[in-house]
N, C-alpha and C positions, 0 to 999 in steps of 0.2 A: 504493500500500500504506500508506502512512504516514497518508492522509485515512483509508483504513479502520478502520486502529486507531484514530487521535483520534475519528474519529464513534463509535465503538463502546466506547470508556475513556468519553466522555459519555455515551452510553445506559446505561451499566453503572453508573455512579453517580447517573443521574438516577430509575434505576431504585429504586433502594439507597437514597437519599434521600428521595425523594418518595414513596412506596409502602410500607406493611407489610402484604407477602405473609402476614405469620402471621394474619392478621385470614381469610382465607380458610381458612387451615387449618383454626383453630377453628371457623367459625362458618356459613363461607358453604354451604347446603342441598347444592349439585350438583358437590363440591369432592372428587373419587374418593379412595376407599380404598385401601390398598395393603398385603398382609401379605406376607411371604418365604413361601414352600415352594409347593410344585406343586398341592396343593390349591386357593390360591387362582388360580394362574394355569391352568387347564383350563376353567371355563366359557367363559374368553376365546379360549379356540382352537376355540369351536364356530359362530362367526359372524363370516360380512364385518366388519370394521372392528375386531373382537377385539385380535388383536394390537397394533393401535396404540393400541386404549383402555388395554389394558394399560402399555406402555410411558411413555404418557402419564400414569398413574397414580403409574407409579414416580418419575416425574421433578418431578410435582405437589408431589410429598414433601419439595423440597425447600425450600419453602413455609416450613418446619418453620423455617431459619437463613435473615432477610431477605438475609445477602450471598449463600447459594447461590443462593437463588430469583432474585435479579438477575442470576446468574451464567449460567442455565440462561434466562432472560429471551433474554438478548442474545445468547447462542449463537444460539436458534433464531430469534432477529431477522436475527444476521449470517448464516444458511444460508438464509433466506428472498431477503436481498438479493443472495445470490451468486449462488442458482438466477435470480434476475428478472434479472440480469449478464449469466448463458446464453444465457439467450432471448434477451436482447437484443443478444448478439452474433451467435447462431447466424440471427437475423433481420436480420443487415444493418446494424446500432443505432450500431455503432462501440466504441472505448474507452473513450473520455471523456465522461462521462456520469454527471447528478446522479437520472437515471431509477432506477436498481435500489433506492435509498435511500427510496421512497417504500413499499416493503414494509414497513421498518423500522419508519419513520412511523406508518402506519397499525395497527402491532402496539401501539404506545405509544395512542393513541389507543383503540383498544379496551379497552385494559388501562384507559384513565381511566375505565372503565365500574365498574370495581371486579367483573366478572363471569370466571369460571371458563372459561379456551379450552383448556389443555392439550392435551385430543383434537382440538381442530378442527384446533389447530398441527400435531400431530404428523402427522396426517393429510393434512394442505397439504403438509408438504416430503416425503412417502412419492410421493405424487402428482407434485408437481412436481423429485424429484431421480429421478426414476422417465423422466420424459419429458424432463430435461436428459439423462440419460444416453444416451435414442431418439435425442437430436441431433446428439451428439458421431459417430453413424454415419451421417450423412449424405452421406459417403465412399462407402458400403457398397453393394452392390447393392441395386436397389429390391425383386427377391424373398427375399432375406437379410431387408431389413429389414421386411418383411411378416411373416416367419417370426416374427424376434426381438416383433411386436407381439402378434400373436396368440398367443403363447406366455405373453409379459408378465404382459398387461392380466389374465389370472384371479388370477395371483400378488399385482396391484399391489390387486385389489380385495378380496382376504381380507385382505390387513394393512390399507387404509386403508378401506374401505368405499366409501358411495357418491362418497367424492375419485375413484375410476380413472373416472369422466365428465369430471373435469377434465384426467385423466392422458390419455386419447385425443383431447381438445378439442385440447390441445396438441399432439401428434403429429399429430393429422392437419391442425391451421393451419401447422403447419412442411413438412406435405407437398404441402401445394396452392400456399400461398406462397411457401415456398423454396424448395422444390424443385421446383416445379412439375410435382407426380405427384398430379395430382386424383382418380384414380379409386382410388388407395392411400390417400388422405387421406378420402373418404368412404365406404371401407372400416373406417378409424380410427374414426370416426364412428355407420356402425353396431354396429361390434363391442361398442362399450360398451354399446349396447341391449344385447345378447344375454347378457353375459356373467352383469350381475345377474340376470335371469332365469333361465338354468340353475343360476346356483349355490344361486338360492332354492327353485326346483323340484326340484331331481334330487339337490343334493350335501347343502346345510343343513338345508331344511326350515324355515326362516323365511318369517315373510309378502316376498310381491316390494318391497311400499313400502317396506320396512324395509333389502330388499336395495342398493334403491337410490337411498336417501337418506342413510343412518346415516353420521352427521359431516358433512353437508354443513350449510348455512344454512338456516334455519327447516324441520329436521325437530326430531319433537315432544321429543328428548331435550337439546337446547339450549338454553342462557340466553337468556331471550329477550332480555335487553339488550346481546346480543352480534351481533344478526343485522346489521344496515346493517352494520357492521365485518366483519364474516365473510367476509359477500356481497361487499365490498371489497376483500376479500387473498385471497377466492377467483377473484374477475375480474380481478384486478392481472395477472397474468401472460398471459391470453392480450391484454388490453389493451398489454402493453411489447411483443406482440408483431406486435399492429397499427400501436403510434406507429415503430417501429422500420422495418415495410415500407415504412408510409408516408413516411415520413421518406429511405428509400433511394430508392421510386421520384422521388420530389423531386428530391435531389442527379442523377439520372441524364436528366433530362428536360431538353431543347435550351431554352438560357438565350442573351438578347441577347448580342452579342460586345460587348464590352468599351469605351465610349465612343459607344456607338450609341444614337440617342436611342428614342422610342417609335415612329416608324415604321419606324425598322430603318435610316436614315440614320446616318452617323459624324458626328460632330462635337464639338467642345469642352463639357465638363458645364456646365452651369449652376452660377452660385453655390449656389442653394439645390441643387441635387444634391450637391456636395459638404458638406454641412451635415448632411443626412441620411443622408451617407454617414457622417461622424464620430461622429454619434449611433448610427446603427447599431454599428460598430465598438465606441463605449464600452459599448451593450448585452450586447453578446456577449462581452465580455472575460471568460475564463472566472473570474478571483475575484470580478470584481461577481457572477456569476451563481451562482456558489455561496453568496455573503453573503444574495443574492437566496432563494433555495431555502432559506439555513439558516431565515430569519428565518420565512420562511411556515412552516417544516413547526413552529418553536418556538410560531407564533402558533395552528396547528392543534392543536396538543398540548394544550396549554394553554387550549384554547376548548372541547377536547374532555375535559378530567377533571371529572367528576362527582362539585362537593364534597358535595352532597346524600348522594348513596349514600357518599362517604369517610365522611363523619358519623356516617352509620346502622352502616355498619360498625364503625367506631371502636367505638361504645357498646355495641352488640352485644359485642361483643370484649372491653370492659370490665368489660360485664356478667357475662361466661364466667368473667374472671380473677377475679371478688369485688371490683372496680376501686373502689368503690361511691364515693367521692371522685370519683375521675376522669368518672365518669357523671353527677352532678350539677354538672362543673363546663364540661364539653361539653355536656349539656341546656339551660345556663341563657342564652345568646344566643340561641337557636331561638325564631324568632316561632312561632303557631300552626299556620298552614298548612305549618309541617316536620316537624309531629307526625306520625308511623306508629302504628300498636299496638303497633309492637316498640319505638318508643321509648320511649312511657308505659307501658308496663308495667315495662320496665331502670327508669323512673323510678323509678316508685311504690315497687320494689325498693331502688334507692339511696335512698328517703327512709326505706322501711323499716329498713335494718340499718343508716343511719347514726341511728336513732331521731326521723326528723322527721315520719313520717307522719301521725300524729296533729294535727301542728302545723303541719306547711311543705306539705300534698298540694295545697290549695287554691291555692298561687301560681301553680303550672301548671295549662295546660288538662287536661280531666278528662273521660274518658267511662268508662261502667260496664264494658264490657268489657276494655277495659285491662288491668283488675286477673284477670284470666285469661285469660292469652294466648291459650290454644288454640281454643278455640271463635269463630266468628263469631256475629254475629246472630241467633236464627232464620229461619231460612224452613219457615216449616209448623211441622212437627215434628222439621226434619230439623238435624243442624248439620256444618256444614264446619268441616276442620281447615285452617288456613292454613299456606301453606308455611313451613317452616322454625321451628314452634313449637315443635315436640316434645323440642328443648333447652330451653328456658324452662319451657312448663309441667311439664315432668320435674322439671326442677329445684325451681319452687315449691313442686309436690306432695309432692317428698323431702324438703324443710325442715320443712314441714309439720307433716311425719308420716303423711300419705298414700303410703306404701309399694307399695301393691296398682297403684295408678293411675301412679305414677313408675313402676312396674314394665312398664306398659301403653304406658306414650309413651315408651318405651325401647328395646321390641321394634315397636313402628311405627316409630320410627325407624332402628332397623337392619334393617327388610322394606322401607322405601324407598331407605335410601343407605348401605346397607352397612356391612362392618364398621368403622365410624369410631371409633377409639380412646378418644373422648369417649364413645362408646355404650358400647363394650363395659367401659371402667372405669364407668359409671354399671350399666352390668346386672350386676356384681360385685360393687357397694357394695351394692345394694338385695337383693343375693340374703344377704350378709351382715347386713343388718338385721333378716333374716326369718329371720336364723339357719340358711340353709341355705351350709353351706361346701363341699360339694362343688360344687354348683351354682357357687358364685363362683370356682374354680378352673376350672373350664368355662372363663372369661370369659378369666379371667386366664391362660389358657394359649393361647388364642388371639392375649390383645394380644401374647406374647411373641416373637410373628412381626412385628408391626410396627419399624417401623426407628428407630422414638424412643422408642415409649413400653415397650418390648422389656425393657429396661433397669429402668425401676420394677416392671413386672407379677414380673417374677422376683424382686426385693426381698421384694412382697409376697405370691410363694407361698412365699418364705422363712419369713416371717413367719407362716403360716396353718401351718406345722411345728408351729410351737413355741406357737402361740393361737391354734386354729383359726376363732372368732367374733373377733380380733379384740379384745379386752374392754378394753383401755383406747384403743380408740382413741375423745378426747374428741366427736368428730364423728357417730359409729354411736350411743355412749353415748345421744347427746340423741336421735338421731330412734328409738333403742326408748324412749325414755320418752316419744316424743310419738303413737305411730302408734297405730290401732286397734287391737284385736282381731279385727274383721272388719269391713270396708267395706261400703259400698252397692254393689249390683252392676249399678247404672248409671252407668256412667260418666258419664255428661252430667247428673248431680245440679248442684244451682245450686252456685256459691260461698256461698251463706246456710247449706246444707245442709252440707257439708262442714264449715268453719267451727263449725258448732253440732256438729254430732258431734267435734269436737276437744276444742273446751271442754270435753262432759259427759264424755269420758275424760280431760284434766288441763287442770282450769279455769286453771294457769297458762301455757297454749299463749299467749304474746305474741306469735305470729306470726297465729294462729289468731284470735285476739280481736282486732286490728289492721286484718285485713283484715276481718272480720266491720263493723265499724265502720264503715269506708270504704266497704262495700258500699252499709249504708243509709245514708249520707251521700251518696252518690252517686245514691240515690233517690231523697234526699228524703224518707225514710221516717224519721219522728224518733218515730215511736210506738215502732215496733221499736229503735230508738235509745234511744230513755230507758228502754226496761223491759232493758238492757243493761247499765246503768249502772253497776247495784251489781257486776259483775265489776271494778270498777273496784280495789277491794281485794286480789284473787286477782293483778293484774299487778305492783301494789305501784308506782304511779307516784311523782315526788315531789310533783306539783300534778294538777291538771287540765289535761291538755294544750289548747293554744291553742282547736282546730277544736272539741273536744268542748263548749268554754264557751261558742262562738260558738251552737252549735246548741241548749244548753241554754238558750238566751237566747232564740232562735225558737221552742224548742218551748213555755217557758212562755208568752212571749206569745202562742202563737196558739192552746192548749188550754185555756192558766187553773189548768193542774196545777203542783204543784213535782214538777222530776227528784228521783229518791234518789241525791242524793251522797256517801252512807254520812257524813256530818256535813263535808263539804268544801263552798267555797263558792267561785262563781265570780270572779273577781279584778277586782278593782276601773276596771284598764286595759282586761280586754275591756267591762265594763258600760258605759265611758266611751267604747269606740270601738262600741258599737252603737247609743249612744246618737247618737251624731253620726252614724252612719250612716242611723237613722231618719231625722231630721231633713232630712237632702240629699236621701234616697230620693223622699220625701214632698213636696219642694219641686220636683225635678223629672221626676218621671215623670207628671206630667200631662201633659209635652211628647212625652211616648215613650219606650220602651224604651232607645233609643239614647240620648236625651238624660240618660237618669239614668246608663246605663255610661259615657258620657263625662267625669261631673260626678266619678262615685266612683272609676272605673278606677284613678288617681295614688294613694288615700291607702288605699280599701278594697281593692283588685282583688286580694290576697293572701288576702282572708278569705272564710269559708265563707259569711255574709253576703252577699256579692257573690254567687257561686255559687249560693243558693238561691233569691235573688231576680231576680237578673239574667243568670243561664245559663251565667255562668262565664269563661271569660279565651278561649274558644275553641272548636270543634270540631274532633278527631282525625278522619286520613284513612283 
């Protein structure tokens, strides 16, 4: 008992320490919803696996305080390793044993994936505290305990879903193995076919794949960077239940008598048999082998978190809080190939509102889409929304002043992942923009069912008593004086479009005319850049930002036009640093592409210079 607590006081703080579960709450795409009252908990009681997605919901929530979420972490790490304890006893395994603790293990290890399991969890111990309990009657008669299986297994598969496969794997390896009642064990066996099946045909009305799959490992509603892990702590158990028999019929199988050599003769051991005998003994001492066990499962942990995805997380997360500091200070070690589009877009963001865009965009790698999270590439005509944008470009769009559109990646995302508290205070704000209050009390009477954010929604129906729009709040103020009057009614207008319709309804949209800029700087398009120019007075700069002089430098030189800098004049330090960048360009790009980014990378590789002629610091993935 005492090893269980101290391993489980260390999971609880490595949890706690290492990990912010809040980074999931906010941000992560497949991270369930959860409101109080019966409304929301009813569609879950109409489908296998319901109940446990629910519960799992609930418990997700706790995400919300990193010491709950560790706390609610290690609980169902320590009920996973108790359940694998069972088996492992009820198959013959023994006491002492560092075996049940590699459940735990492997739950740490998933978690370094930084991906969302709640329901796989809850749905693992529904299954496997489901068939420890079948064990515990192994006492029992074998037509008692037929009864009690086949009565079970429909129960265990409307709470957990397709887990009751695992829940009859187990009952009937315990039946044929331990108890050596084969034809009840592959009675276990098939019932689990059957059960999905009638319950998708006759009782739900759900497709059968859905019946009997839902929560297991790679069916389609899982993270995908959670399956090797899954498929690992879903085979874990009937695995302790193989090393366990195997392990007994061992101990039970006719071993030499004692001082006999290899042909079955008595006689005095050899030196080197006792040697080996010593070494043996020091192996098996059980604190070497548990130092043994801790050190691998520390080294598996640890080999297994994913600083990558910690990263992207993080920034993501930062991005959410308005971090915009913190974002550019996590961006700036990232070589290029750890760029995402959801980093360079957080980027561009933080360079935005902390006012470097104009000036610092060019130090990082840079691609065009970046700067509008949502859409992909084209393909044809068609454009894909990529997972988990619909917070990002919501957001850019409601800065904006783009209303209609924030309004649209609002309700996309709460038609794919639910009522999430981030949505529904963002479809409250927007319906407030638009001046409609009843509608944002919709919103907001809804979040007041959520368990955290309950709490402010009711503040702010307080608030909509006594000022129904809201009017000084300084945040609604700016985006009614930035939005349209009425948008484009395709949504997949370019970002040039957008942008230009900002400007001609208030030429001082500095968000608007920012990203406008970076658009055709990003394309290289300095035509449309210099006939731009003169909005340079509507923003009210105090100079010429850095990138814009770099460009007006390329574009006089390669058209022979002068920009209109409304009577401003490029600074004398970028003249001198394109002057030298000429220079180097021109001396070594006879040798190649490579050999000129080589030569400038060190002194230019920050300047839009570099970037127009040399492709830039990188490509995004």
């Amino acid at each position: 008992m005492i090893g269980f607590l101290a391993f489980f006081s260390a999971f609880y703080l490595y949890v706690w320490l290492r990990y912010d579960l809040r980074q999931l709450y906010d941000v992560h795409a497949l991270f369930p919803a959860f409101l109080k009252g019966r409304a929301f908990f009813e569609p879950f009681a109409l489908y296998p696996g319901g109940p446990a997605e629910y519960a799992a919901a609930f418990l997700a929530q706790s995400c919300y305080r990193p010491w709950a979420s560790a706390l609610v972490l290690t609980g169902m790490a320590a009920a996973l390793t108790l359940l694998t304890r069972a088996f492992w006893r009820a198959a013959g395994g023994g006491r002492d044993s560092t075996v049940p603790y590699v459940s735990a293990v492997l739950v740490l290890m998933a978690h370094g994936r930084f991906a969302c399991y709640f329901a796989e969890l809850t749905s693992l111990l529904v299954a496997g505290g489901g068939a420890a309990a079948y064990a515990s009657l192994r006492r029992v008669r074998p037509e008692l305990r037929l009864a009690v299986f086949v009565l079970s297994a429909p129960l265990v598969h409307y709470v957990a879903g397709g887990a009751d496969l695992l829940y009859a794997l187990l009952c009937g390896m315990l039946e044929i193995l331990v108890s050596g009642q084969r034809l009840l064990g592959l009675f276990c066996l098939l019932w689990a076919e059957v059960v999905p099946y009638v319950a998708a045909t006759y009782v739900f009305g759900v497709e059968r794949l859905d019946s009997y799959a839902r929560l297991l490992p790679y069916q389609r509603d899982t993270d995908q960077a959670l399956h090797p892990w899954l498929l690992a702590l879903y085979l874990y158990f009937p695995l302790a239940v193989l090393i366990a028999c195997w392990r007994t019929s061992r101990q039970l199988s006719v071993l030499p008598a004692e001082g006999a050599d290899a042909g079955g003769k008595s006689g005095k051991p050899r030196p080197d048999s006792r040697l080996r005998h010593r070494l043996r003994s020091g192996a098996q001492h059980p604190l070497l082998q548990r130092l043994f066990c801790a050190a691998l499962a520390a080294a598996a942990v640890w080999g297994a978190f994913d600083r990558t995805a910690a990263t992207r997380y993080r920034i993501d997360w930062e991005a959410h809080r308005h971090q915009w500091a913190a974002v550019l200070a996590d961006v700036a070690p990232l070589p290029a190939k750890a760029y995402t589009f959801s980093i360079a877009h957080n980027l561009n963001r933080a360079l935005y509102e902390t006012g470097q865009l104009p000036s610092r965009m060019f130090a990082y790698p840079q691609d065009l889409d970046t700067l509008l999270i949502g859409l992909e590439p084209r393909i044809g005509t068609t454009h894909v929304v990529r997972m988990g944008a619909y917070f990002q470009a919501g957001d850019l769009d409601l800065q904006m002043g783009l209303v209609n559109e924030a309004d649209h990646w609002a309700h996309e995302a709460l038609g794919r992942y639910g009522p999430r508290p981030v949505i529904l205070m963002r479809l409250a704000r927007v319906s407030l923009a638009r001046g409609q209050s009843a509608a944002a009390r919709v919103f907001l009477r809804a979040l007041t069912k959520d368990l955290f954010w309950g709490r402010r929604a009711a503040r702010l129906l307080q608030r909509l008593e006594q000022d129904p729009l809201l009017s000084r709040d300084s945040g609604l103020r700016r985006i009614r004086a930035l939005m349209l009057g009425r948008e484009a009614g395709d949504l997949w207008v370019s970002l040039e479009k957008r942008c230009r319709d900002l400007l001609a309804r208030n030429p001082h949209n500095r968000m608007a005319f920012e990203y406008l800029m970076a658009y055709y700087l990003s394309q290289r398009d300095l035509k449309h850049f210099a006939a731009n120019l003169s909005r340079l007075k509507d923003i009210r700069y105090a100079g010429i930002p850095r990138h814009y002089e770099e460009a007006v430098l390329i574009y006089e030189a390669g058209s022979g036009d002068r920009a209109d800098l409304g009577g401003r004049e490029v600074s004398a330090r970028t003249t001198a640093s394109f002057e030298g960048f000429v220079g180097t360009y021109n001396q070594f790009i006879r040798l190649g592409p490579a050999s000129a980014q080589q030569a400038l990378r060190e002194t230019h590789g920050d300047t839009y210079f570099f970037y127009y002629y040399l492709g830039g610091l990188g490509a995004i993935k």
